[in-house]
C-alpha positions in Angstrom: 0.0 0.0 0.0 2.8 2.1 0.8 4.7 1.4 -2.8 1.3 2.4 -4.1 1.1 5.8 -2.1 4.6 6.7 -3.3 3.6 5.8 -6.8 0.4 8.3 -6.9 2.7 11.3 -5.9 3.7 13.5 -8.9 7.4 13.4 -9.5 9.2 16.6 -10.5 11.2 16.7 -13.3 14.0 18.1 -13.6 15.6 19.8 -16.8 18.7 17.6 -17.7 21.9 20.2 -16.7 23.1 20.1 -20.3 19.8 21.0 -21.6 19.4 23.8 -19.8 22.8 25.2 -20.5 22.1 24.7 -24.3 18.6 27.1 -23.3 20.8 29.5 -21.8 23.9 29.6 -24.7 20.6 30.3 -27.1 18.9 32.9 -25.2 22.3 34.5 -24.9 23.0 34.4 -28.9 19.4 35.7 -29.5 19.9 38.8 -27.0 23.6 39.7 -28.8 21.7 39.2 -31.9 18.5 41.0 -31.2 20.2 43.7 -29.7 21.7 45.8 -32.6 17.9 45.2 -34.5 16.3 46.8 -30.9 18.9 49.6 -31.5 18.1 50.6 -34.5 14.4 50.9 -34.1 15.2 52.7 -31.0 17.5 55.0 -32.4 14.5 55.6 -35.0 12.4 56.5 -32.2 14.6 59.0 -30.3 14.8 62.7 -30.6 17.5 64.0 -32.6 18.9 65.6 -29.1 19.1 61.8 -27.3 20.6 60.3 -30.3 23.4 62.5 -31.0 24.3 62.4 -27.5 27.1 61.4 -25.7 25.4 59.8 -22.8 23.8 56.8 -24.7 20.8 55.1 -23.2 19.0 52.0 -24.2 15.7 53.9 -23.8 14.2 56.8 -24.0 10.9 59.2 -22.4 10.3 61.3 -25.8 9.6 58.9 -28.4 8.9 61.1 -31.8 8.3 60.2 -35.0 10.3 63.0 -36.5 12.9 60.8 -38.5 9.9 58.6 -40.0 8.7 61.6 -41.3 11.6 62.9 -43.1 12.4 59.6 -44.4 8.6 59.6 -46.1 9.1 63.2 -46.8 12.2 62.3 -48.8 11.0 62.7 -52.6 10.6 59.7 -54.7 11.4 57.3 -51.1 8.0 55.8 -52.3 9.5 55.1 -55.7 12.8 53.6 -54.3 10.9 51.2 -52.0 8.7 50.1 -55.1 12.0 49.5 -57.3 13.0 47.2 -54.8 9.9 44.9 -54.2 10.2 44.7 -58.1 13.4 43.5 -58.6 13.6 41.3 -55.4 9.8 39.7 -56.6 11.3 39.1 -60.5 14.8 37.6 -58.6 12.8 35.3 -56.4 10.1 34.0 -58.9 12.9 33.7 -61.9 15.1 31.8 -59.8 12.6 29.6 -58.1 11.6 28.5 -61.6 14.7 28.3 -63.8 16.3 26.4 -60.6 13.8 23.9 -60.3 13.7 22.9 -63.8 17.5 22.8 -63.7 17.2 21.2 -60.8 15.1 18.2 -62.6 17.7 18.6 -65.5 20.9 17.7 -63.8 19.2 14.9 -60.9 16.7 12.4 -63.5 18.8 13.4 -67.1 22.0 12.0 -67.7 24.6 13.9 -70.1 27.6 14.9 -70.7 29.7 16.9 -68.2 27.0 16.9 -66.1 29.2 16.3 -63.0 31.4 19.1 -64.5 28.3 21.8 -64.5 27.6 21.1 -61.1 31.2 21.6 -59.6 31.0 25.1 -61.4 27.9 25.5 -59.5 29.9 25.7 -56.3 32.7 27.2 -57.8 30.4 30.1 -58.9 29.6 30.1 -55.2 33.9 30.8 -53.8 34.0 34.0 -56.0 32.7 37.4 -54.6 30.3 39.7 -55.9 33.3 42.7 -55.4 35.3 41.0 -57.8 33.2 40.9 -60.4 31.4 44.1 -60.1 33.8 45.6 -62.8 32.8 43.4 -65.4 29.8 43.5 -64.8 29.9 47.0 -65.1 31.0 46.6 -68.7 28.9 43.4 -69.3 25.5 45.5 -68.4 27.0 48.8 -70.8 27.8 46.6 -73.5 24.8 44.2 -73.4 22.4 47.8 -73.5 24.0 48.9 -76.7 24.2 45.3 -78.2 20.5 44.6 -78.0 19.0 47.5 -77.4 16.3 46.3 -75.7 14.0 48.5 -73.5 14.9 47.7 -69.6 18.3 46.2 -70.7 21.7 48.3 -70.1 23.0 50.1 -67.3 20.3 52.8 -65.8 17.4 49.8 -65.9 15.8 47.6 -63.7 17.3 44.9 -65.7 20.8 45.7 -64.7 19.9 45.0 -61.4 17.6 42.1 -61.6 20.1 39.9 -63.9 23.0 40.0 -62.1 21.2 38.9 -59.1 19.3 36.2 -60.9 22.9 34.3 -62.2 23.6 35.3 -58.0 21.3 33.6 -56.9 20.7 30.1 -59.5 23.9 28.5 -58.3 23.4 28.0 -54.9 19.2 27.6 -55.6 20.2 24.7 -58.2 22.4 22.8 -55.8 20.1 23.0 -53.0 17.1 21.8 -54.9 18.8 18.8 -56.4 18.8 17.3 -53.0 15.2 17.7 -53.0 14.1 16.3 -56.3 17.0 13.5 -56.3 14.8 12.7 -52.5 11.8 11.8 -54.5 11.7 8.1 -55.3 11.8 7.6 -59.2 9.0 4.5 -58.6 6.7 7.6 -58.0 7.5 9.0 -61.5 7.1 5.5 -63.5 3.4 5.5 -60.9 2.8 8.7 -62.8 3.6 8.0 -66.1 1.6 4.2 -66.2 -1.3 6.3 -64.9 -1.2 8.4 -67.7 0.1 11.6 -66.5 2.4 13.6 -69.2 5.9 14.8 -68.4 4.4 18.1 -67.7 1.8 17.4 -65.6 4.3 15.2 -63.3 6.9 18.2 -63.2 4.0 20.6 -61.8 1.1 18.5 -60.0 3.3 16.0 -58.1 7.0 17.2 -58.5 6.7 21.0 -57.4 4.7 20.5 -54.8 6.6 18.1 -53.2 9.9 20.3 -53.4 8.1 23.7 -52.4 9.6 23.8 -49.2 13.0 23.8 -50.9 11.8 26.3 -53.5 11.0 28.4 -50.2 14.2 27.8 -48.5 16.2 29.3 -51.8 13.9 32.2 -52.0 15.1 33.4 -48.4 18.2 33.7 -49.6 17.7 35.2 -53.3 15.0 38.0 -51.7 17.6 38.8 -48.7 20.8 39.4 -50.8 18.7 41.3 -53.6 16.5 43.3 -51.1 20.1 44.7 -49.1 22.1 44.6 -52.2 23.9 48.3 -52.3 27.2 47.5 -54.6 25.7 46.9 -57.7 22.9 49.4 -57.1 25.7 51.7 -56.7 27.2 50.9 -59.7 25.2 50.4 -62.4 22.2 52.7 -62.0 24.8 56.4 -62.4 22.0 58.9 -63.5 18.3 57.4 -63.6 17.9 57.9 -59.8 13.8 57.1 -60.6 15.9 53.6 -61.3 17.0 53.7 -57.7 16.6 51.3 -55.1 16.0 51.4 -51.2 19.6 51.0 -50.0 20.1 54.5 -52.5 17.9 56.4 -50.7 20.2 55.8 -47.5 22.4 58.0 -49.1 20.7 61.0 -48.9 21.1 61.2 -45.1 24.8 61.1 -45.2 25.5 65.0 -45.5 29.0 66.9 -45.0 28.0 68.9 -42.4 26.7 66.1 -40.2 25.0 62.8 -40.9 21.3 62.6 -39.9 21.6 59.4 -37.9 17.9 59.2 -36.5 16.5 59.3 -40.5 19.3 56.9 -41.3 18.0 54.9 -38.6 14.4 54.7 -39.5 14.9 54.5 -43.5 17.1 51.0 -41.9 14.0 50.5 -40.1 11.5 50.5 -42.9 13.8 48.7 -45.0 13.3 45.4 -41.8 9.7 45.4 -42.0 9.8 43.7 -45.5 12.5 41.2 -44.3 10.4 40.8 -41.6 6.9 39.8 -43.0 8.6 37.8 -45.9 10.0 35.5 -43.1 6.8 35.3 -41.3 4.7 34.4 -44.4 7.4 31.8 -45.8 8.5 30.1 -41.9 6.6 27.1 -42.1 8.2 26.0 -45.6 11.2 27.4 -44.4 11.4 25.3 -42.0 11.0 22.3 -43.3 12.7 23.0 -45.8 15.9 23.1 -44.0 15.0 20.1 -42.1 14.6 18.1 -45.4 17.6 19.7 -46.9 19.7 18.3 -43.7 17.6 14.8 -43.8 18.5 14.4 -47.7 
């Protein structure tokens, strides 16, 4: 009877030591992390007194809205903002497409130097965007007076969005060959016997069965388009209605004293984007990592 007491009383349990040190090393990285992000939209919120001061504090008693609205009084800042959702959308959708039919290409196809294309699809990876921002540079000029398409050329849209689209297929191809190579050929041959055309495999039962992959790469093509500054910099020279985001940053640098509290909000407006990009894309972003680390 006694055993049977002892056995009714609820045992507390306690947190294995190494688990809760793991909590605590992550709560720790997400503060350091956090904390510049909390500063910025802090900073944002200060008056220009508190945030040119020497006495820095991580709050403050007068929040304003004065640098939000310089940076929305800026002319054209609604036009910049546009110009980047435009180019970061084409990036994304392009490469989501083009890298999933490569994808198929190079994992069910066999042809010649195959294993050679995808061993320059990591070595694309190793070489930095600064070193090839020169040629670019003359790539974009020439490739405007070459064709002389509408969008095409240096001042255009198109300078921007291409560059970032060859980015941005290299490391979207390799990701999503683990994906599709995942996908058990039997399923395929099921297809076929049942009727199904090539086509109607590739985009009823193919795509949606590497979407989470698809949504993985497009994390990384929207973030590097959506902050990109050097080749903004460089290849849009006098259409400033051609302008990104980053661009209008510039503005706020001045020579008799940069305006830190509207560079701090224009930073701030630029997050929100970020921000509700990851929240609408975290479930497939998540398991898309997860099967990208399974496969």
């Amino acid at each position: 009877m006694k055993r049977f007491r002892r056995s009714l009383r609820p045992r507390h349990r306690h947190r294995p030591r190494p688990r809760l040190v793991a909590e605590s090393v992550a709560l720790l990285c997400a503060a350091v992390v956090a904390f510049p992000l909390y500063w910025m939209v802090l900073s944002a919120f200060k008056p220009e007194g508190e945030v040119l001061s020497e006495d820095a504090r991580p709050w403050t008693a007068h929040p304003t809205l004065d640098a939000f609205r310089r940076v929305f009084g800026q002319q054209d800042f609604g036009r910049y903002l546009a110009n980047s959702l435009l180019v970061a959308v084409v990036v994304v959708v392009a490469s989501a497409l083009i890298a999933f039919l490569a994808a198929v290409a190079v994992t069910r196809f066999r042809f010649r130097f195959r294993t050679t294309l995808l061993v320059m699809f990591l070595v694309a990876q190793m070489v930095p965007v600064e070193a090839l921002a020169i040629p670019l540079f003359f790539l974009m000029r020439d490739l405007g007076d070459v064709t002389g398409l509408p969008g095409v050329g240096l001042n255009t849209l198109g300078s921007l969005i291409l560059p970032h689209l060859a980015f941005s297929l290299p490391f979207a191809i390799w990701m999503l060959r683990g994906f599709v190579r995942a996908v058990p050929e039997t399923l395929e041959e099921a297809a076929y016997l049942d009727g199904a055309s090539r086509a109607r495999f590739l985009w009823r039962i193919l795509f949606p069965l590497v979407f989470p992959g698809l949504v993985a790469t497009s994390v990384f093509s929207f973030i590097s388009t959506w902050n990109d500054f050097l080749l903004a910099k460089s290849f849009i020279i006098s259409a400033t209605e051609n302008s990104t985001l980053p661009m209008a940053l510039l503005v706020f640098f001045k020579d008799e004293g940069n305006d830190w509290g509207g560079i701090m909000a224009a930073s701030t407006v630029m997050t929100i984007p970020v921000l509700v990009f990851f929240v609408l894309v975290q479930r497939g972003l998540v398991s898309g990592l997860g099967g990208a680390v399974k496969d």
